[in-house]
N, C-alpha and C positions, 0 to 999 in steps of 0.2 A: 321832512327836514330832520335832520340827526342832532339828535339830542346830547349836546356836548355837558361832562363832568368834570369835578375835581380830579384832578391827577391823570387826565388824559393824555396823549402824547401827539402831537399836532406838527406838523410842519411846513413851510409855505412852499408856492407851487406857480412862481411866474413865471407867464409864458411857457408852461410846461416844464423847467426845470426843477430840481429837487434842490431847496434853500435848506437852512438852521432846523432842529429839532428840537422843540420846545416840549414842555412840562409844564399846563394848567396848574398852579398850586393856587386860587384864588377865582372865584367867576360867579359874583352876586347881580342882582337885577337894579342896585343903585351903589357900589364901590367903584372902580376902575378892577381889571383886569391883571393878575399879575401871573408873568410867567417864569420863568426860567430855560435857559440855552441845557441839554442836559450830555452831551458833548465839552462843550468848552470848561476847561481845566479853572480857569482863573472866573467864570460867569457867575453872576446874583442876581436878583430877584429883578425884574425890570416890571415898568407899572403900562398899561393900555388901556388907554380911554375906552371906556365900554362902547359908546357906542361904534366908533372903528372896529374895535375887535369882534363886536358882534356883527358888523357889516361883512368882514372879511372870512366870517366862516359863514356868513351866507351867502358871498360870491361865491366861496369855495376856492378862495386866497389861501385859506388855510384848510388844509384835508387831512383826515387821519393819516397816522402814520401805522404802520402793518406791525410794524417788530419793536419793540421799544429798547432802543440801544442800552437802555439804562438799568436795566431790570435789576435786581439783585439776585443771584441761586439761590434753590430754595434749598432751604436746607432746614432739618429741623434742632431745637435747642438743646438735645441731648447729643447730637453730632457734632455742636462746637465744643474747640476746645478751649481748657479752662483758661488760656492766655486773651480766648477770645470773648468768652463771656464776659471776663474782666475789664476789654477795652469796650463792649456796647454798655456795661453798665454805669463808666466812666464819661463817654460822652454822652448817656440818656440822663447823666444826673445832671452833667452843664448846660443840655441845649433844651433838656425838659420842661421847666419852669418857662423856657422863652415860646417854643412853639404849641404848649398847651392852652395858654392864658391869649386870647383873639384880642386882648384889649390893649396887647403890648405894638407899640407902633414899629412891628423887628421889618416892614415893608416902605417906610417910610424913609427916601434916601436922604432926606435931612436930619431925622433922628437915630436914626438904624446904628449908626458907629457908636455913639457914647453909648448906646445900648450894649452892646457886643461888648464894649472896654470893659463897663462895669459888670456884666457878668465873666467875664472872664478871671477879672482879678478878684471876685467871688469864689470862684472854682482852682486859682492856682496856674491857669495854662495864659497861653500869649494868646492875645486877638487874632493872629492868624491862625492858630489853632482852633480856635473856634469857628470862626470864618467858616475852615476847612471841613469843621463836624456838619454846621450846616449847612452845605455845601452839597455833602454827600447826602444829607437827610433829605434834601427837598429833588434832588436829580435822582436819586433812589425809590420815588413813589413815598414819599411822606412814611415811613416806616421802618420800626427798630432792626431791620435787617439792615438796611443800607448803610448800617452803623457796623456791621463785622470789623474788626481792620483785617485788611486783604497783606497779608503778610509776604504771602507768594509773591507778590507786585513788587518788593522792595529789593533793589538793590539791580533792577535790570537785567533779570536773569535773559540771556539770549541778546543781550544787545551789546557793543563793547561804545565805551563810553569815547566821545571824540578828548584825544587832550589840549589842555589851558596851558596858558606859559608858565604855572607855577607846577614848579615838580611833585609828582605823588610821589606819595611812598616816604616812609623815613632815610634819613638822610644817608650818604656813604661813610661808613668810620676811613677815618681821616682823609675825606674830600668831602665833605657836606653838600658842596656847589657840584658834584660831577654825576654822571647820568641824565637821559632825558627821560621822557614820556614818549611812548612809542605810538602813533597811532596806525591809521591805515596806511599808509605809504609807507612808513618803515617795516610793520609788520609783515607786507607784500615781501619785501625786500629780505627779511628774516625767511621767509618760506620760501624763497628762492634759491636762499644760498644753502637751505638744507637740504632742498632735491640735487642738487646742483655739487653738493661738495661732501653729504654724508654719503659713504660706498663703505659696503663691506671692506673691514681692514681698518678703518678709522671711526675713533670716538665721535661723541657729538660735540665734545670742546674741541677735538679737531677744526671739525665741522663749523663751532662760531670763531674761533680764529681765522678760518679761508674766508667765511661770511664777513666780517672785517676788515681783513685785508681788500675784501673786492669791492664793499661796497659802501664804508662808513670812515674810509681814509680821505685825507685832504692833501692834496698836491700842490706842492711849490720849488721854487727855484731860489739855490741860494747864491750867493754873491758871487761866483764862480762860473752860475749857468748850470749849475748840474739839478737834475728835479729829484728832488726829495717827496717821499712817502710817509706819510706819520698819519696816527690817529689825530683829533681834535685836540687842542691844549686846553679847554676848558672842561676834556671829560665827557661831551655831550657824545655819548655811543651807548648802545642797550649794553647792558649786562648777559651775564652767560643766561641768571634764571630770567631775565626777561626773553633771549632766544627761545631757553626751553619748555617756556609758557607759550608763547605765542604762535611754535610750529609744533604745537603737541599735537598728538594725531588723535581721531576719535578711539574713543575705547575700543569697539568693533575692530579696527583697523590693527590696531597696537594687538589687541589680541590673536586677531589672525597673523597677523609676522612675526607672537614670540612664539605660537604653537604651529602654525604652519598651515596652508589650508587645508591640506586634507585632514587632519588630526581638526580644525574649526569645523570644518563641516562637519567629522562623523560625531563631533562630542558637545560641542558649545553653540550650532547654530537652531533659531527657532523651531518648534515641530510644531506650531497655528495651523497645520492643516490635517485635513482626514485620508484616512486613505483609499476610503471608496469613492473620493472627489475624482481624483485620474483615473479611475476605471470603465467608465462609458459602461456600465451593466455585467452580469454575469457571463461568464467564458468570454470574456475579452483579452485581458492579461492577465496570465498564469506567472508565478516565482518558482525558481527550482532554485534547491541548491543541496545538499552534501556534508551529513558531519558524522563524526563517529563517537558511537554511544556509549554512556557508561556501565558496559556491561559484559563481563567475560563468556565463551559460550563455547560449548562443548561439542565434537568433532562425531558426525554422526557414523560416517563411515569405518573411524577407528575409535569408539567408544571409553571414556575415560581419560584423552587426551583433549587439552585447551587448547584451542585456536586463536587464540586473542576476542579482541572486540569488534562486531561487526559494525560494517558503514553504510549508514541510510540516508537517502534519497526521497526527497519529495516533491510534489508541485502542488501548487496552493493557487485558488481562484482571488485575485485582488479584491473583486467586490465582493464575493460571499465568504472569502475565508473559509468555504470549502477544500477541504484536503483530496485533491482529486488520485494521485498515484504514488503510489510508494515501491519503493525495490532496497530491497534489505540482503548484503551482501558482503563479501570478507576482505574483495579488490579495493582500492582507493577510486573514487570520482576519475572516470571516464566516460568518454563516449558512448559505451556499451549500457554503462550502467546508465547515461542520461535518455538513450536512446530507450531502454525498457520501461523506465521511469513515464516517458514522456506515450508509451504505448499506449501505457494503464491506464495513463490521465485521460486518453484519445479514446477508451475501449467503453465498453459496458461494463458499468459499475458494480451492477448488479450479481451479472455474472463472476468479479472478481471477489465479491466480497462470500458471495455461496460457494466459490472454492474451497474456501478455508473453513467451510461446516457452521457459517453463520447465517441466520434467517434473516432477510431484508427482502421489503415489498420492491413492488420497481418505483414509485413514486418518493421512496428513501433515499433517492440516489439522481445526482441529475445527470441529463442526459447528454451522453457522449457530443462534443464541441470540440473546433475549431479554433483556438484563439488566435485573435488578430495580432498578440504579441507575448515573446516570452521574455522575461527580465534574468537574467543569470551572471554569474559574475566572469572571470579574465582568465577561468579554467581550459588548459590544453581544449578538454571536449566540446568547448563553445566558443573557442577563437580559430580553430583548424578548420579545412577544409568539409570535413566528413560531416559535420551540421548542415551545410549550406543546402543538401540536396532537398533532403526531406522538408527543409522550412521550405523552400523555392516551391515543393513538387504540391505544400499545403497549402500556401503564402502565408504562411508566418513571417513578422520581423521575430528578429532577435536581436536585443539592447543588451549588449555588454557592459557593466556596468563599472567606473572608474577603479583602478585600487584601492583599497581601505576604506573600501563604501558601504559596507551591508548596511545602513541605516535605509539605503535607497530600495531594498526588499527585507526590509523588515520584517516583516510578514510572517514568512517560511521562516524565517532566523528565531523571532519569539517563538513559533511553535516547537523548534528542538527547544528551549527553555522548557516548555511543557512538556513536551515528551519524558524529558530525563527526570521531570518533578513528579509525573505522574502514574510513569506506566515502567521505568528503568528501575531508579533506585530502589524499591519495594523488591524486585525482585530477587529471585538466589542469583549469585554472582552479580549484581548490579551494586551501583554503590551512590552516593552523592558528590556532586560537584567537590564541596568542601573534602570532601575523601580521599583523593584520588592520590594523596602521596600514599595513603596507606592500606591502600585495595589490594587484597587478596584474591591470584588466578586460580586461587586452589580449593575456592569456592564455587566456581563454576559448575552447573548444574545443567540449562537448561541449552540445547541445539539450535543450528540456527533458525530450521522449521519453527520450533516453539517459539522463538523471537518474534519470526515475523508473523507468526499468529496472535503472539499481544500484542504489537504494534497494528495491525488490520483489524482486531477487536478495539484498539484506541481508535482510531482513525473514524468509527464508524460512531464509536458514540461524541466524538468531537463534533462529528458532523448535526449528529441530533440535539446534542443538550447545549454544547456550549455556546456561551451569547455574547454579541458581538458589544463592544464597548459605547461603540456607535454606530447607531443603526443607518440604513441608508437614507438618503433627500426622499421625503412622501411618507417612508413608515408610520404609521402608525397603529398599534393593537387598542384593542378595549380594554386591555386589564392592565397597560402602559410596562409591559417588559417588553425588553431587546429580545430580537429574533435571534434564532440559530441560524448557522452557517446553510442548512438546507431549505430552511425558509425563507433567507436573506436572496437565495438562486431561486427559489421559487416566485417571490414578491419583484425581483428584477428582472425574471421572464416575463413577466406580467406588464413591468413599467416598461421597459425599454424593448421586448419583443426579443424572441429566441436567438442564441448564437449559431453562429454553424454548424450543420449538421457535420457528423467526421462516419464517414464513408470508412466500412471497419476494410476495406478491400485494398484502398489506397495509405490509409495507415499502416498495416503492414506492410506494404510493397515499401514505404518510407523508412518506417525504422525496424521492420524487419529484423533478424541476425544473420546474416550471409557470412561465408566462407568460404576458402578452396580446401582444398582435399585431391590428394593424392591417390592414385591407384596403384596400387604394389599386388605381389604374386599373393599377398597374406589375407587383403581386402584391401578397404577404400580406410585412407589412414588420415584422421584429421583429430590434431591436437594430442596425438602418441596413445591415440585409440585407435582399435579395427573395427570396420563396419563390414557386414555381409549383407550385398544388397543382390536377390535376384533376379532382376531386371540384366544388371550388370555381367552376373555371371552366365546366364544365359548367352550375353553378346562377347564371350570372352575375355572380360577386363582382365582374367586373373592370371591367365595363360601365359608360360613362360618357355620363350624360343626366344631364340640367337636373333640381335638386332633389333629386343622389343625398344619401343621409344614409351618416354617416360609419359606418363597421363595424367590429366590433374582435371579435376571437376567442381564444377560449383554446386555448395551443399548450405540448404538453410533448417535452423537449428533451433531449437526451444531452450533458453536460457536456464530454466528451472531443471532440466532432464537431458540429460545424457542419454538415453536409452535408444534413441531413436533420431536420424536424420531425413532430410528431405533431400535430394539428390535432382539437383535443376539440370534436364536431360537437355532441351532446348530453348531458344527465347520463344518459342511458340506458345511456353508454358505444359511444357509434359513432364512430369514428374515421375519419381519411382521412390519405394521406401530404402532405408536402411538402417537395418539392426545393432546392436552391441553382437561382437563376438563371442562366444561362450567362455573363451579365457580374461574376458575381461566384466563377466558377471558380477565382480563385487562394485562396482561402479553404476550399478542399475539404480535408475529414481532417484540420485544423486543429482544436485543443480552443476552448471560446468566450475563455478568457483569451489565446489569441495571437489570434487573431482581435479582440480588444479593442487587443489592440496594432500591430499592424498598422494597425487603421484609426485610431488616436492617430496611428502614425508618419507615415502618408500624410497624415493631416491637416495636421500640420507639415510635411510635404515641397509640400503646394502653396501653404501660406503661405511657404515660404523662396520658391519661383518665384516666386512675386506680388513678394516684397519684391525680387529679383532683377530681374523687368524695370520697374521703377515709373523704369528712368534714360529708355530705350527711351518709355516713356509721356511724360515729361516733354519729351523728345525730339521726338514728333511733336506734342505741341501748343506749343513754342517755333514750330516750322517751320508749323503751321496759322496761330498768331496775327501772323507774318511777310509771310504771305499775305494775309491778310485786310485788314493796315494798306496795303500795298501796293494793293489793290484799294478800298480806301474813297478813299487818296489819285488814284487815275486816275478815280475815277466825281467826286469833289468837280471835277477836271478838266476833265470831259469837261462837266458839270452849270454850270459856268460857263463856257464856249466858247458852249455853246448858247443861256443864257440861260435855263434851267429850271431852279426850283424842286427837279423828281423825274426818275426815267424816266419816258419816253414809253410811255404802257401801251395806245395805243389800239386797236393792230393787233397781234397781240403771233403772231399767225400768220404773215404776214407778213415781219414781221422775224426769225421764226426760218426761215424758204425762203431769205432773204438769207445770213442767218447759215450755215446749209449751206452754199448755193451758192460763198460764198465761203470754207469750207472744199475745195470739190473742186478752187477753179479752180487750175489750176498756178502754182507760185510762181516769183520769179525768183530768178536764180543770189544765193547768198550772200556776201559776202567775206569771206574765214576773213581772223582776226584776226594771223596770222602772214605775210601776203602772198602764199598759196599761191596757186594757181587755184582759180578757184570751179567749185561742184560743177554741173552741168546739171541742173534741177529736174525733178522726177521726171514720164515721160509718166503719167498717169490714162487708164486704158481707158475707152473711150464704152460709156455702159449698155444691158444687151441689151436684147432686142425683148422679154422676157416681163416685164424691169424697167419698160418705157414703161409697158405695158398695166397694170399693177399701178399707177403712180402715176396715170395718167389715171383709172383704177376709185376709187382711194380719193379725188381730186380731187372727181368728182362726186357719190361722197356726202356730201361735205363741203358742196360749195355751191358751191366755189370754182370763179374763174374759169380758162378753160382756157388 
């Protein structure tokens, strides 16, 4: 049998239903019974014959109750505050003296009132004030908690009160009678007329005037027959601020329409969630995305010239925040550069990172994957066609992600934060964010090589040291630090089992770098380079005869190196090499974006030449057209001396024997123009014996005479 106490919480149970909820405050083995309703608002102390009530909880009329609706929160006394300590020590000092002392008859419903009266006007407050303290003290488990006053409680926060015929609110200056109370029905009616009548172009008093007009005027007909429209003559119509109250929007709301959503979403909405929660495990969904560093960086190829700032490329493991591929380059975010980016991520890690003359075990690095999707944003090279093959040929999705979204790959986004804090700014020619109006390019020191060897020496220690802020669902270490990003992919190969493998064979064949290329008489000419390939030459590409037709082949190419192409002979897969051409040696071990720049710069360097000697050009044809006026004025001369129309053309061999011979014959002395002595005109040696024979030979076959 259960052992029933004070302050239990009991409730009856006929015929299986759930009755009142009572509160044992009373249960001797010779008083009556008393209990209290600890639900009802206006309930006191009711008396039960013991032996009924003891019958009834040993039918099991009356059976515990599981929850006690009445509890009070526990809270402790240095967590109230002082307005609150104030009201329990107010009503412990009026209701104290009454519920301490067992000998005061406060249960007995014939004396119980004049009790209450007189203590009340003891203590200053009204009997229903009191009522109320005890009230809550006995429905509260008999204890100084139940005494807080619940301050939160007052005033009906969340509920809107139904209105009374008498008007709230102070009165209207000069109509005291006019206005109503608004309740539900007109409030409906309020919200109505603002979806209904506020539109772009119109205020919201617009707005409660059309509201008005539609739905708070009174129609009549006057002596005539004609119906008239008016508001109420007594006034009875909401007011503007009662409109503006009552179809006021939630904050959330009001805020998304003055900022607009996508500015709500990227700045003002919740971030309650993790970001390894949508990940499903490591190599599931990778972020890529593209920013440019702050960092100036020097032209390897023509040394001592800035090329600006280079743009880098990333892609980042959602769950492990592993930096999986990097490509550091001078073009802006393309296809090219996503497609290399997304190689790297695809490749051996390992192998990528002992390129650059760094030591890394293979368990440093995880292992080339698959993912089931890539997150990237509204960029040309992830909304055109030229993505779709390789996702298709891997099955990758790819989520484009709305405008003015980067919150939604955050991820990659905070890591260029790091990057520029970490590994940029320190450097020569790097500078800091807050810098950037005042960064010097004349600072630049360091290539783009060197770049992307700090940034690949970041990459590798981000992966080892740095720790994730939150760790993934199941972490947990012995010595309770956050995992790094290589043991966060190590712990979720383990939890959720390996991603897919990536086949290094169909990775390339996917984002590869193909090209065409042209076959000219010079070589195989791709990108305003020559290649000598001989494979090619062997089969006669270069060969030039009447009627060649023009040739063009497909050529695949290592992004980092110029030096060398791959020359796709058939789809059967038969390949042949091809070289740089020997006149294009300074271009060797060059990536193809310096090589892009180099030949932009030389390009502008012989348009500055050209524009350099055009004085030189002008020059020698002042001095051709000098000559020429000069010579037209001595033949006009010579043309009328003689008396002829033209030259004389009729002997024209002839006159050119004359013309020699009186080039050889020796001239007479000159007189210098300053009165020196003149010079002796120079002897001409007589022509040898094999010069005769030679002119007599060519005489006679001429014709001419001897």
């Amino acid at each position: 049998m259960t052992e029933w106490r004070v302050n239990d919480v009991v409730m009856t149970a006929e015929r299986g239903m759930r009755g009142p909820v009572f509160r044992i405050l009373r249960l001797g083995p010779a008083a009556p019974a008393v209990v209290i309703d600890v639900v009802d608002r206006l309930a006191w102390p009711e008396l039960r014959g013991r032996e009924v009530f003891a019958a009834a909880l040993a039918d099991g009329d009356l059976v515990a109750c599981g929850r006690d609706p009445a509890q009070p929160a526990a809270r402790r006394d240095e967590d109230l505050t002082e307005a609150e300590r104030a009201g329990v020590e107010e009503r412990w000092t009026a209701i104290g003296p009454l519920v301490d002392d067992p000998t005061q008859p406060l249960f007995d419903p014939d004396r119980s009132p004049a009790l209450v009266r007189a203590a009340a006007e003891a203590v200053g407050v009204s009997p229903h004030t009191l009522r109320t303290w005890l009230r809550a003290y006995w429905q509260g488990g008999q204890i100084r908690a139940a005494l807080v006053p619940r301050f939160a409680l007052r005033g009906g926060p969340g509920r809107r009160r139904e209105p009374g015929p008498a008007k709230r609110g102070r009165p209207r200056q000069g109509d005291p009678q006019g206005g109503m109370n608004v309740g539900a029905a007109e409030a409906h009616l309020l919200r109505a007329g603002r979806r209904r009548f506020l539109i772009p172009g119109r205020t919201l008093r617009d707005a409660y005037h059309l509201t008005l007009d539609q739905y708070f005027t009174v129609a009549s007909v006057d002596a005539v027959g004609r119906r008239i429209v008016r508001l109420p003559e007594d006034g009875r119509f909401p007011s503007l601020a009662q409109f503006r109250y009552h179809t006021a929007e939630p904050a959330v709301v009001r805020l998304r329409h003055r900022v607009g959503r996508q500015r709500f979403d990227l700045e003002h909405r919740d971030v309650s969630g993790r970001v390894p929660d949508d990940a499903g495990g490591p190599g599931a969904v990778y972020e890529i995305d593209a920013t440019i560093i702050d960092e100036y960086v020097l032209s390897r190829a023509t040394p001592g010239r800035c090329i600006g700032k280079p743009v880098v490329e990333a892609v980042i493991d959602r769950f492990s925040h592993c930096i999986l591929g990097l490509h550091v380059g001078l073009q802006g975010p393309s296809y090219a550069s996503a497609a290399d980016t997304l190689a790297r991520a695809l490749s051996d890690q390992t192998a990528f990172f002992r390129s650059f003359g760094l030591d890394v075990d293979d368990d440093e690095c995880p292992r080339p994957a698959v993912p089931k999707e890539i997150v990237c944003d509204r960029g040309a090279e992830f909304t055109g066609t030229a993505i779709e093959t390789p996702a298709r040929e891997l099955g990758i999705t790819v989520t484009n992600l709305p405008p003015l979204r980067g919150d939604l790959k955050g991820l990659v986004e905070s890591r260029f934060r790091i990057v520029r804090n970490d590994a940029v700014k320190d450097r020569p020619g790097g500078y800091a964010a807050s810098e950037a109006g005042t960064a010097d390019p004349a600072t630049a020191t360091l290539t783009l090589p060197d770049v992307a060897r700090v940034l690949v020496g970041f990459v590798l220690k981000h992966n080892r040291t740095a720790r994730l802020a939150t760790p993934p669902a199941g972490w947990l270490a012995p010595d309770g630090r956050m995992p790094s990003p290589i043991e966060a992919w190590r712990f979720g190969v383990e939890r959720y089992g390996a991603p897919r493998a990536a086949d290094p064979a169909r990775v390339a064949l996917a984002f590869g770098r193909r090209g065409r290329a042209s076959v000219t008489a010079e070589g195989i000419r791709f990108r305003r380079l020559l290649y000598d390939c001989p494979a090619g030459r062997d089969e006669g590409w270069f060969l030039r005869w009447n009627g060649r037709r023009a040739r063009h082949v497909d050529v695949q190419y290592d992004p980092d190196d110029v030096t060398t192409l791959t020359v796709l002979l058939d789809p059967d897969g038969r390949t042949a090499p091809a070289r740089l051409m020997p006149k294009f040696a300074r271009f060797e071990s060059l990536t193809w974006e310096e090589a892009a720049d180099l030949l932009a710069f030389e390009r502008g360097g012989r348009n500055a030449v050209a524009a350099g000697d055009m004085e030189e050009e002008l020059r020698f044809r002042r001095d051709a057209h000098a000559v020429d006026a000069t010579a037209r004025a001595a033949r006009a001369e010579a043309l009328a001396a003689s008396g002829r129309r033209a030259p004389d053309v009729s002997d024209v061999r002839a006159a050119r024997r004359d013309e020699i011979a009186a080039a050889r014959a020796p001239r007479a002395p000159t007189e210098i123009a300053d009165g020196s002595a003149p010079c002796e005109a120079a002897e001409v040696a007589p022509p040898s014996r094999a010069g005769l024979l030679w002119s007599a030979r060519t005489r006679s076959l001429r014709g001419d005479d001897p």
